[in-house]
C-alpha positions, 0 to 999 in steps of 0.5 A: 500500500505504501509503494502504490501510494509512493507511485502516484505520489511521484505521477502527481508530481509530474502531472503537476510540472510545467510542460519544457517549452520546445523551441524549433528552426524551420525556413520557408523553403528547403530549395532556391532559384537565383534571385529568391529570398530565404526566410528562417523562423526560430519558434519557442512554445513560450511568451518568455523568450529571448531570441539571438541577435543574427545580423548574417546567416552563413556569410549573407546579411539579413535584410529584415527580421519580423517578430510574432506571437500567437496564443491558442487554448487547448482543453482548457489550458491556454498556449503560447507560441513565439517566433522571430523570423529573418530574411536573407538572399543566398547565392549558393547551397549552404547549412545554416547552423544552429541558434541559441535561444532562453526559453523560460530561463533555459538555454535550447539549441535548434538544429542546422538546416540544409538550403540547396541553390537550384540552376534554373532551366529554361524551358524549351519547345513543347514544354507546358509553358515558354518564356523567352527574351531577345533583344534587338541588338546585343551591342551598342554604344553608352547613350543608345537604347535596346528593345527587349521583347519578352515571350510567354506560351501556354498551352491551349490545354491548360486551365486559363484561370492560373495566375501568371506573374513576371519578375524582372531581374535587378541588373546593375548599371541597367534601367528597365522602361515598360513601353507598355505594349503588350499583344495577345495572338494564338498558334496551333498549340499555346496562346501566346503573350508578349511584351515589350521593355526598352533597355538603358545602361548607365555604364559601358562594359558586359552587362548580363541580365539573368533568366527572367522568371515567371511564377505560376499560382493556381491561387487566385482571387475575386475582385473583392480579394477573396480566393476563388480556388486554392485557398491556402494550400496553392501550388506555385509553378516557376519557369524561366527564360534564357540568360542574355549577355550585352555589350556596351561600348563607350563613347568616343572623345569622352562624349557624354551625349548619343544621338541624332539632333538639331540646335537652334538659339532665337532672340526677342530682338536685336535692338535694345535700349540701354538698360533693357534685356535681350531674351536668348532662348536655344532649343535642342530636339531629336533623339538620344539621350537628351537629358544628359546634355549639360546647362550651356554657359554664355560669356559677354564682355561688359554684359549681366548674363542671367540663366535658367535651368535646363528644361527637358520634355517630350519636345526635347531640350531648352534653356533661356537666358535674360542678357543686360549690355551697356553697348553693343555686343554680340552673343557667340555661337554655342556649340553641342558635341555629341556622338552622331547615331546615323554616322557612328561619328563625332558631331558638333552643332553651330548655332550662329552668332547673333548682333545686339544693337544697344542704343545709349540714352544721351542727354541734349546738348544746346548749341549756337549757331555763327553765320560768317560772311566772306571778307569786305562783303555785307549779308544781304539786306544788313546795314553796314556799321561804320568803323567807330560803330566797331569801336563802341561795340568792341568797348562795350563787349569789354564792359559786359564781359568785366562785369559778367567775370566779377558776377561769376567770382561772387556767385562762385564764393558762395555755396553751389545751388542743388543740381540734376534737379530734373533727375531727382524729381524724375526719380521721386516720382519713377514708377516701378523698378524699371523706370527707376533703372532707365534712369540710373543706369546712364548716370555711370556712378560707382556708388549706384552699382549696388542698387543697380544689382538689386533692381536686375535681380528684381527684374530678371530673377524675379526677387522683390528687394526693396529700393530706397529712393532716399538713398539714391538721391542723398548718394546723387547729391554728394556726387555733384562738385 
């Protein structure tokens, strides 16, 4: 009696033990085509856990990590299971090793995982489904463009409703454009679907672009999101297409620009008052590589050149200019080097250079005018003046100069009236900043150029400094002697 006692006395104590939480290492598949990624998820059958800190998974980083719990009751006694799952892109087969994790204060190890790198085979005539991709050339120069066209054959037998997704690969140095074509035709055994890629490259040298892969799912869904068919435990099918390998030739001359263009530079006009802007507008169009050409610099002797940035759309390339001359100049031919698509030489474009016509603002000069008679002869219908006449009139040119000389030194010793009245009641009563600048920019005084900086900035980059006419007048009066 003793000893059946002692039994279920030890059964009751194991009964009444916490059940050792089991902890695990699972990855989401055992085998990987190029390009896919592995996700490896640690579990543990508790909520208190610690999971390790894993930055690389045999040598391969991982790219995310992602923590979940889930709670379930089974007979009444409630559950909880915690897992860490992290995301990494192998190259090649590899073991991923065992980890170590304190699940309720208690080290446990999971065991290593065997992950096999799987070649893709491309698939060829006859199989259920083809995928093939080609290109117009497989050489060309940096700047150009390839067409890839992209095939896919399924046969007429197979169920229509399967869900087909491609991906295209990640190549460096190459950018994929969608031209968003895409037809639909059908021959004897498969319906046939193609698209259409235009190919960039941003660097010369051999490029290789992978298979392209497309995903097969019998899973598919309503237009709410619902699963139609397949539910959770749908099938995936990958196939893939041959690899493609293309060369990429530099530009000759290191040239940056590849294509075929014409370039031409207009003007608002060619006559100007001193003071105002030429507007210079040039355009660039064609095709190529249009939005690698650079902004165009423009240098003028004794001219204020303001520019804009370059702007580039589907009618090509321009950029304008605002050209402010104190005189005559002459805006220089602007040239474009680039690498001629039709030739497979080097080009440059011309444009001519064109004459701007700058009329200065002068101020009018009073004038008088002799009249001189040939000698011993008498304008018509004039008197002669007898030769004491003469006299009395050289003598009293004498008086009247005398007294206009002292009249001068009197008015000289004493202060100097306010000059270029007109000019600061022209200025006071200017209306905007470019009646204001017509009337400084004449005037050629050193102290003026700050605030004729201010009032080009205002009109032809469109800043609103503010301009203090006070100023001005007080600099225009200390100018004067």
């Amino acid at each position: 009696m003793t000893i059946i006692k002692k039994i279920f006395g030890s059964l009751f104590l194991l009964l009444s033990m916490p059940i050792f939480a089991f902890s695990s290492a699972n990855v989401n598949q055992t085998w990987f085509y190029p390009g896919e990624v592995v996700v490896l998820t640690l579990n543990a059958d508790s909520d208190k856990v610690v999971f390790p800190v894993i930055s690389k998974i045999a040598g391969y980083s991982v790219l995310s990590t992602n923590n979940a719990k889930s709670i379930s009751i089974m007979n009444t006694k409630r559950m909880v299971q915690s897992s860490k799952s992290y995301t990494f892109k192998p190259l090649k087969s590899l073991q991923i090793p065992a980890y170590t994790l304190i699940v309720d204060g208690v080290k446990q190890t999971t065991k290593p995982i065997k992950i096999t790198y799987k070649k893709p085979t491309k698939t060829k005539a006859g199989d259920d489904y083809i995928l093939e991709a080609k290109v117009d050339k497989t050489t060309f120069f940096l700047g150009d463009t390839a067409n890839l066209t992209i095939t896919f054959k399924a046969k007429k037998s197979l169920s229509a409703t399967n869900q087909v997704e491609l991906s295209m690969p990640n190549v460096k140095d190459l950018l994929f454009t969608n031209n968003k074509k895409v037809t639909h035709i059908a021959d004897e055994n498969y319906n046939v679907q193609t698209l259409s890629y235009q190919i960039k490259a941003n660097n010369f040298g051999t490029i290789r672009i992978p298979s392209l892969v497309v995903t097969i799912s019998n899973q598919s869904r309503d237009a709410f999101g619902n699963f139609l068919y397949g539910g959770w435990n749908a099938q995936q099918k990958k196939i893939f297409s041959n690899a493609l390998t293309l060369t990429v030739k530099p530009l000759p001359d290191d040239l940056r620009v590849f294509g075929d263009f014409t370039m031409k530079a207009t003007v608002d006009k060619q006559k100007v008052k001193q003071g105002d802007a030429v507007n210079l507008t040039v355009r660039i169009a064609g095709k190529g590589n249009i939005g690698d050409i650079e902004a165009l610099k423009i240098d003028i002797n004794n001219a204020t050149i303001y520019s804009d940035d370059v702007v580039t759309s589907d009618q090509g390339w321009q950029q304008k200019f605002a050209i402010v001359g104190g005189k005559n100049f002459v805006i220089p031919s602007l040239k474009l080097d680039y690498f001629d698509k039709k030739t497979q030489t080097k080009k440059t474009l011309s444009t001519q250079p064109i004459n701007i016509q700058v009329d200065k603002v002068t101020p009018i000069i009073a004038t008088t005018e002799t009249i001189t008679t040939p000698d011993n002869k008498t304008p018509d219908n004039k008197t002669p003046v007898n030769n004491k006449l003469k006299y009395y009139y050289l003598l009293f040119g004498l008086i009247i100069g005398a007294l206009i000389s002292f009249l001068g030194i009197r008015l000289n010793s004493k202060p100097a009236p306010e000059k270029n009245q007109d000019l600061i009641k022209q200025i006071k009563s200017s209306k905007g900043d470019k009646a204001l600048f017509d009337l400084l920019l004449p005037l050629n005084l050193n102290e003026l150029d700050p605030i004729l900086q201010q009032l080009e900035a205002n009109l032809y980059k469109g800043e609103t400094h503010k301009i203090n006419k006070k100023a001005i007048i007080t600099l225009i009066q200390s100018s004067e002697p």
